[in-house]
N, C-alpha and C positions, 0 to 999 in steps of 0.2 A: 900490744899485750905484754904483761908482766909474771913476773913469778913472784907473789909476794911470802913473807914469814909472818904469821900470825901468832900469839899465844892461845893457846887452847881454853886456856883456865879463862884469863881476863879480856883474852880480845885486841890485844894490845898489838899495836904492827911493829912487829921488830926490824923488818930490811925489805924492801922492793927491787928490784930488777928488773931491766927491759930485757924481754926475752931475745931479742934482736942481739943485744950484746953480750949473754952470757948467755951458755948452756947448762940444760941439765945433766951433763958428765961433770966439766967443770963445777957444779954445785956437790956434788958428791951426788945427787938421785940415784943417778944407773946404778949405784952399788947395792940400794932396798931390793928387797926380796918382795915379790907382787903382792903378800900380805901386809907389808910393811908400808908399800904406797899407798894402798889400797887404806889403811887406816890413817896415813899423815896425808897425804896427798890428794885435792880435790880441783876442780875446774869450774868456774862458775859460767853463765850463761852467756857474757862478753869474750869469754877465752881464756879468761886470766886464771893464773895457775896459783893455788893458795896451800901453801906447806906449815900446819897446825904443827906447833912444836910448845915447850914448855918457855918461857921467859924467865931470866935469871931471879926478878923477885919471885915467882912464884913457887919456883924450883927449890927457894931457900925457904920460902913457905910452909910448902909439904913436905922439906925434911925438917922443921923444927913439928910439924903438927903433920905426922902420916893420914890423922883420922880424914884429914880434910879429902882425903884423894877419894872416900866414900860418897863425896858428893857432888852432885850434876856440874855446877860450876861454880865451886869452894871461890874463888876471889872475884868475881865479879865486878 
């Protein structure tokens, strides 16, 4: 099982991890607040742990064009 970084907007896999060898303290998790995982934070059917986060283009994206952030998945 893994813990992977996904981009929210495009989908894009940013970093993977074997859960075997990294923990979620070491990743910084433990420090979200339960709303906080609860909205970045999902588990799929196999076990694997999927942490929804913004990616560096996208991130530069929505701050040149805020409107974008109005929409379901602005960069697709």
């Amino acid at each position: 099982m893994s813990i992977r970084y996904e981009c929210r907007c495009c989908g894009a896999r940013i970093a993977e991890f074997d859960e075997s060898r990294v923990s979620e303290e070491q990743l910084g998790l433990n420090s979200l607040t339960a709303e906080e995982r609860a909205l970045i934070i999902s588990k799929e059917l196999g076990g694997d742990t999927v942490v929804s986060i913004t990616c560096a283009y996208c991130r530069d994206a929505l701050q040149l064009n805020p409107e974008l952030s109005l929409v379901g998945n602005p960069l697709q």
